[in-house]
Each structure stands twice: as C-alpha cells, then as structure tokens.
C-alpha positions as CSV (number, residue, x, y, z in Angstrom):
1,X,-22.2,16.5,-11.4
2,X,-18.9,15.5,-10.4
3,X,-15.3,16.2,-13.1
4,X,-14.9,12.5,-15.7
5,X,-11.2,13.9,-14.7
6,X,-12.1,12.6,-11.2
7,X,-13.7,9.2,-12.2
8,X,-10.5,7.9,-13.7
9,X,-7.9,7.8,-11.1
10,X,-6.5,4.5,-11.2
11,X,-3.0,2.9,-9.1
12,X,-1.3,0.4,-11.7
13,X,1.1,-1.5,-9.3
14,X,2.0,-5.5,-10.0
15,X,4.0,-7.3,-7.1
16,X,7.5,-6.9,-8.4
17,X,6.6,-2.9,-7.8
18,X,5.7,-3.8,-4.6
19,X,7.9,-5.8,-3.2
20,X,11.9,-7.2,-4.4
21,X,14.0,-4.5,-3.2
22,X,17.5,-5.5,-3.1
23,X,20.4,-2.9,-2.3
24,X,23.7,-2.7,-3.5
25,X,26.9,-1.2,-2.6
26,X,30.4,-0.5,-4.8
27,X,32.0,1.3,-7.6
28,X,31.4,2.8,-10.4
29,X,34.5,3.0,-11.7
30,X,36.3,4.8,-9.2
31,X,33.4,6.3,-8.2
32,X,31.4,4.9,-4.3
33,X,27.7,4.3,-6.0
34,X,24.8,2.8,-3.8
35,X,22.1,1.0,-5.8
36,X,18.2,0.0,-4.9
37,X,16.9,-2.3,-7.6
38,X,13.7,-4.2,-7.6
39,X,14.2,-5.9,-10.6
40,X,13.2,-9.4,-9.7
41,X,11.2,-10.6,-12.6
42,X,11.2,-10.5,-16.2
43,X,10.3,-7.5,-17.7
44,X,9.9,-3.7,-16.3
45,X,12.5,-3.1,-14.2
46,X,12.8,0.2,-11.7
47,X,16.4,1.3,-9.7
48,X,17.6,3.8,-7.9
49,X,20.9,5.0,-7.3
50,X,23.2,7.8,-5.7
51,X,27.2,8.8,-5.8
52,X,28.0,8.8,-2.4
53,X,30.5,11.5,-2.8
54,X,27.0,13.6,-3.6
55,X,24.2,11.8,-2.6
56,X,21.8,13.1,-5.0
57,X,19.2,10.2,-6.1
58,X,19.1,9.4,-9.9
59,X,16.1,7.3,-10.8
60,X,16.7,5.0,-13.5
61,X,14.4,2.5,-15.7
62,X,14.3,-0.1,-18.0
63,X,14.2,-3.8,-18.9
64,X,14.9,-7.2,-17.4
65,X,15.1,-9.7,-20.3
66,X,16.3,-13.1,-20.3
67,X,19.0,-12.0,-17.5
68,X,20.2,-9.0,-19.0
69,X,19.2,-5.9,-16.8
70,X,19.6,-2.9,-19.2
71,X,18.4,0.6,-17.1
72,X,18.8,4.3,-18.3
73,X,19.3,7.7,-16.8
74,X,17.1,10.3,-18.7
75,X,17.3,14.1,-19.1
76,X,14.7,16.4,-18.3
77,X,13.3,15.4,-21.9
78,X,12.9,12.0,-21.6
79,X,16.0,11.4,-23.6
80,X,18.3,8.1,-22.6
81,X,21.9,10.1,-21.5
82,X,23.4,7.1,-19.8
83,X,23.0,3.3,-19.4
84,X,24.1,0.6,-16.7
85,X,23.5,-2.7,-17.8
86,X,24.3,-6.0,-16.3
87,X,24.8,-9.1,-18.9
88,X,24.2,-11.5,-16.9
89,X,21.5,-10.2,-13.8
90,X,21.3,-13.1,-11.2
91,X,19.6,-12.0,-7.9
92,X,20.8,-14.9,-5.6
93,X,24.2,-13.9,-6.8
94,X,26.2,-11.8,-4.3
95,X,28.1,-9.6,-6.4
96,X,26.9,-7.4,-9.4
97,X,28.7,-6.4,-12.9
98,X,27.9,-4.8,-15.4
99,X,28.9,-1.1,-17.4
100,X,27.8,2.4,-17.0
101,X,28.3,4.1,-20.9
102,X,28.0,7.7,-21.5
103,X,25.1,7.3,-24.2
104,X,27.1,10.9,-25.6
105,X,30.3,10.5,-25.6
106,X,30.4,6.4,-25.4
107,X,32.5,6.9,-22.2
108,X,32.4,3.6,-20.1
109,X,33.1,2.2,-16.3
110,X,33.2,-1.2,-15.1
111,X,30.3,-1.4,-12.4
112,X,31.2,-4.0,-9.6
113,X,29.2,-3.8,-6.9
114,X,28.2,-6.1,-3.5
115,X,24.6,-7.3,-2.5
116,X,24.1,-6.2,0.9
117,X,20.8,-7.3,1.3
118,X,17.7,-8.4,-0.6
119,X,14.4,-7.4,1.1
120,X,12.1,-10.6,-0.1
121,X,14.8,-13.3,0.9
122,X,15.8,-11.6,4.1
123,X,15.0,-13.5,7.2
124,X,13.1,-11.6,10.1
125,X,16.4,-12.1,12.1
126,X,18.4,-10.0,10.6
127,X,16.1,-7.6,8.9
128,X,15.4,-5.2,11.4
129,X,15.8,-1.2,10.4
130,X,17.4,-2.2,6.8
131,X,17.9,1.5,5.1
132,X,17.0,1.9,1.7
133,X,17.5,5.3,-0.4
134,X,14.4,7.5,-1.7
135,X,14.2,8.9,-5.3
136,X,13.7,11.9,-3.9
137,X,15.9,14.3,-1.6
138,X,15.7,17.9,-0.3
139,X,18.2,20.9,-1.3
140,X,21.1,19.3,1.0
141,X,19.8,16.1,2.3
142,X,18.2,12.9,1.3
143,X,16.3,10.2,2.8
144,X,16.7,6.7,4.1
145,X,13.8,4.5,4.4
146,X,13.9,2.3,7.6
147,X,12.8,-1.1,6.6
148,X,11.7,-4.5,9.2
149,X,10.1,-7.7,8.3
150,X,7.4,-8.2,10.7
151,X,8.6,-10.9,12.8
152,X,5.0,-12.8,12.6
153,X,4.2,-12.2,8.9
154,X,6.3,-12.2,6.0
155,X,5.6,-8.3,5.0
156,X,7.8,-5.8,5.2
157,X,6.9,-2.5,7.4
158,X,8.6,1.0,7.3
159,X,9.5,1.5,10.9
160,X,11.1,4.7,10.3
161,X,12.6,7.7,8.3
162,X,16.2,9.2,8.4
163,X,17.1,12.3,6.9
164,X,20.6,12.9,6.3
165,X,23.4,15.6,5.0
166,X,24.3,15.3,1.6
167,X,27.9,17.1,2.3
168,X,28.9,15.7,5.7
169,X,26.8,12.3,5.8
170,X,25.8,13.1,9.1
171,X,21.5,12.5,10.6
172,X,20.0,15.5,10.8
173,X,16.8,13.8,12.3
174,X,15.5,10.5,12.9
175,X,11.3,9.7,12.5
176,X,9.9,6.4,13.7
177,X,7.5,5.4,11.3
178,X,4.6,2.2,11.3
179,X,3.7,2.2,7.5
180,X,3.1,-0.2,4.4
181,X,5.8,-0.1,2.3
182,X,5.0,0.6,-1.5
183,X,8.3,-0.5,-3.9
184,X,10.8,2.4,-4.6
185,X,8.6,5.4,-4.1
186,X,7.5,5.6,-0.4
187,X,8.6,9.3,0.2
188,X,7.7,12.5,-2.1
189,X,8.5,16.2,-1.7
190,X,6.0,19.4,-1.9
191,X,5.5,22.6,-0.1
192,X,2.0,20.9,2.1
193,X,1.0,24.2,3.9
194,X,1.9,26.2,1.1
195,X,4.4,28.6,3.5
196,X,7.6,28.4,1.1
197,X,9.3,25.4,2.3
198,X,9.7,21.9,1.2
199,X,8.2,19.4,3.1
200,X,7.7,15.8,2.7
201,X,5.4,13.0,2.9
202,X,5.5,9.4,3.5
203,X,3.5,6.7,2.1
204,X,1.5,5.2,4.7
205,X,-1.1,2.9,3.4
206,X,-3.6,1.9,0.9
207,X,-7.0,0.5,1.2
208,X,-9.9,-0.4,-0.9
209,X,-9.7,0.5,-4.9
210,X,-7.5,3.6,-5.3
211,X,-7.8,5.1,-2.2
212,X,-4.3,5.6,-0.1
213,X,-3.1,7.9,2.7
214,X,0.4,9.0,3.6
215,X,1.7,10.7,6.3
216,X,3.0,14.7,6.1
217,X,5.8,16.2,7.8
218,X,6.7,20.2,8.0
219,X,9.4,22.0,7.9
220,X,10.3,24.0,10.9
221,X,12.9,26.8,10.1
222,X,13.2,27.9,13.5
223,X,14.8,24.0,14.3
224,X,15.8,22.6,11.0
225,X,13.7,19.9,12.0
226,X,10.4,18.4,10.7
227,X,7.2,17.5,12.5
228,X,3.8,15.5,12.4
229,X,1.5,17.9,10.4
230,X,-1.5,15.9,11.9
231,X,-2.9,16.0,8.2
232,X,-5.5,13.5,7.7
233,X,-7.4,12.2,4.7
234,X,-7.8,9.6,1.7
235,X,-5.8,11.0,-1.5
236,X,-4.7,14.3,-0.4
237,X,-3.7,16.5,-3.6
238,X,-2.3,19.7,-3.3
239,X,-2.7,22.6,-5.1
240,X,-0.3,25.7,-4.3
241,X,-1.7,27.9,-6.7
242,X,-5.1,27.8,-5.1
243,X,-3.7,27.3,-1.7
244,X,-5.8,24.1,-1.1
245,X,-6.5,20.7,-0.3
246,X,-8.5,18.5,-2.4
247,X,-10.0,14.7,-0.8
248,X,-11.3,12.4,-3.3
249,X,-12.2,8.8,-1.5
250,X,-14.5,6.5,-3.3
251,X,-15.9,3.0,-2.3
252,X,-18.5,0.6,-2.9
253,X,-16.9,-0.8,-6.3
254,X,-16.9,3.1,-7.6
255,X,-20.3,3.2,-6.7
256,X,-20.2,6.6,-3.9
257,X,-17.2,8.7,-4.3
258,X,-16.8,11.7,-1.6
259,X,-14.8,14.8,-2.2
260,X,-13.6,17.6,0.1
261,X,-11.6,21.0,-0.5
262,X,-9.6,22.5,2.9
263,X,-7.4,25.4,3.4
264,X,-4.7,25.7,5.5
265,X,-4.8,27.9,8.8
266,X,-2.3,27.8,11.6
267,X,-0.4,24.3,10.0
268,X,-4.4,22.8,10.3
269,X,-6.6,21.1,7.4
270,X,-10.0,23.6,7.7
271,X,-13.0,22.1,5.6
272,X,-14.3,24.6,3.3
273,X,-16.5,22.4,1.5
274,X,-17.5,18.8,0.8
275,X,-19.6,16.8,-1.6
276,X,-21.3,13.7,-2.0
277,X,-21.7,11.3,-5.7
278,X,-23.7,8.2,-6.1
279,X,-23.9,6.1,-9.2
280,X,-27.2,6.9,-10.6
281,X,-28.3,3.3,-12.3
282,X,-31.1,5.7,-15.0
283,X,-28.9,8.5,-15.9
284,X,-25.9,6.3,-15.8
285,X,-23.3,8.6,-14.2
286,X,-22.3,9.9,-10.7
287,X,-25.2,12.2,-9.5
288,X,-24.7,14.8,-6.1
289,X,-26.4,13.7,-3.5
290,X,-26.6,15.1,0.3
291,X,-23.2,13.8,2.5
292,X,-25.3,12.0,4.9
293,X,-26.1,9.6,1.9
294,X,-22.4,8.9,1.1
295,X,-22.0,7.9,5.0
C-alpha cells in the first residue's frame, strides 16, 4: 500500500504568485540594489533582491496592505534581521521609495529605485528576452531568467537562461529555454546525478493536479559549462543519500497515482522499480495494482 506521506502532496499557488513580476533598479543608500517584486495585490507579498556590487540573491517576504509594502530579510532561524518598506506602494508608478532599517541596530537607508519594467502590463513589443533574477545562485554565479510575452497570447514564456559571474558580471553561458514561467521561483539548485557538483533545474511546466516537470542541467568540470541531462519525468525528487530518483505522477482526480525509483548510471535515469495505486472504492484507500492498470 502506497506512504499517506505520498497522498498529500499539494502546490498552493494563487495568480499574484504566478504572474506580476515587476523589476526594479537603484540605490540603496549608496549601495546599486536590483529588485524583483510580484507584489501586485493586497496581501502576501514575495521579492527578491541582489547588491550588485555582490550579486548574491536575498529572498524577502511580507505584506501588501492598503499600499504599504512592508518585506523582511530573515536569518537562518526565521528571525526578521532587516526590513524595506515602501509607504506608499503604487505599481503604475515609475519610481519606488521607501527605507531599508537594520531590525538590530535601527540603522536606516533611503531606498529610491526605478521601474524598468513590469511583466503583466508589458506590451509584446517590447517584451522580448526581459531578464529577471533567481532566488537562487551557485558558489560564484547567479542566474537570469529570460522572459517574452508570447506575441499571440498574453502569457509570458521563459525563452531562456543566463548564468553569470558574480565578481566580474560577465556570461559564463547562455541556455535557450521554451518553458512556463512559475512567479519568482523558476530555477532551484541540487547535486541531480549525485557526482559532487551543483547543478540546476528549471521549471518547465505543470499539468493536471500537482504534477509538474522541470528541466535539469549538469555541471561539466572539464568546460565550466552545463548541459541538457536528458532527465525526464513528472515530480522528480532527489535523494542524495540513497543515490536515487523518485517519480510520483497521479491523475484521474487522485484516483491512480504511479510511482517510480531510478538510479543514476553514466549521467542516465535507469528504472529500478515502479508501481502502480488505484483508489479502492470498499477499502477506501489507494490499493497496488499491476502497471498495465495505471496506463
């Protein structure tokens, strides 16, 4: 009988997560900042932003409330250390101010900063290959997220991927990309074929219920480059202590869910095993049934 742990994977994602993104560039006090907020609507609000002298991404959260954005930087225990917030949060406005305070020491620095563009009132013209920062970066380099609105729709598609130097600035390497994008948190980090080196993935697209696939990319010493691992497969986890891949799909209103373990040979996904569930209407529970029934 298939893990409860398994039957409760959910995605909790409403349309200002999705979608909103506008990027800013200025000053924190003296200091060059680039910002990436989606905080369109009233409540929850979600940012990311880097010093450019460093370019280290530093997530930040908070609230959106009668249009005063308030967001916090947090320590490794949860615990507020800073806040920038903006008084008066207008996003057709062109410039941005606010204060950054040094929740210790009460330190403070006028934030002004510049709109440079705002991904849901961006017209298809002009919207081709906007970047937008990652919350995530490698030991000495970080990514941009290339953005386009599809010229005959009004969604936005990631049409690419650029990893840059956090010391110098300058492209290390350039991917071109055709994926969904998914708010502030299309790229994440890991060690995929478990050799020792960070890699990274990309969010690529989600389907039916929780189901979602991203695209992984290695990390190739030998060039300092990263390549298409070819890995395929609906909610890929990773588990580097076991040295293996798990696949959980489900469909059918959680009706069949499929799972699959692989290990990792040669930079190739190798089955090891797979199982099939079905909702059992009697016993009232998931129940293992032979794979050609779950296809």
């Amino acid at each position: 009988m298939i893990s409860k742990t398994l039957l409760f994977i959910f995605f909790c994602c409403t349309v200002s997560d999705l979608f909103g993104q506008i990027s800013y560039s200025g000053f924190i006090g003296k200091y060059p900042i680039e910002l990436l907020t989606n905080a369109h609507y009233e409540g929850t609000a979600s940012a990311i932003y880097v010093y450019k002298n460093h370019n280290e991404p530093i997530v930040i959260s908070g609230q959106l409330s009668k249009g005063v954005l308030k967001l916090y930087e947090k320590d490794k225990q949860d615990t507020n250390t800073a806040s920038l917030i903006f008084e008066k949060f207008d996003t057709k406005t062109k410039t941005l101010k606010g204060v950054w305070t040094d929740l210790k020491t009460n330190k403070q620095y006028k934030i002004e900063l510049v709109k440079d563009f705002d991904l849901d009132h961006t017209d298809s013209t002009d919207s081709e290959n906007l970047e937008i920062i990652q919350p995530v970066s490698l030991p000495n380099s970080y990514f941009k997220l290339l953005v386009s609105k599809d010229k005959n729709h009004y969604s936005q598609r990631v049409t690419g991927i650029k990893i840059i130097d956090k010391k110098t600035n300058k492209l290390i390497q350039k991917i071109d990309l055709h994926c969904q994008l998914w708010g502030l948190d299309n790229v994440s980090v890991g060690d995929f074929n478990f050799d020792g080196k960070t890699d990274f993935s990309v969010f690529e697209s989600s389907y039916a219920g929780p189901n979602t696939s991203s695209l992984y990319f290695l990390y190739d010493s030998s060039k300092n480059q990263y390549f298409d691992s070819g890995f395929t497969g609906v909610s890929l986890g990773f588990d580097s202590l076991e040295k293996r891949i798990f696949e959980h799909n489900q469909c059918c209103a959680g009706q069949i869910h499929t799972t699959a373990t692989y290990k990792v040979e040669a930079n190739k996904m190798v089955l090891i095993e797979e199982h099939c569930f079905i909702w059992d209407e009697e016993k009232q529970d998931l129940v293992e049934r032979e794979m050609k029934d779950c296809q």
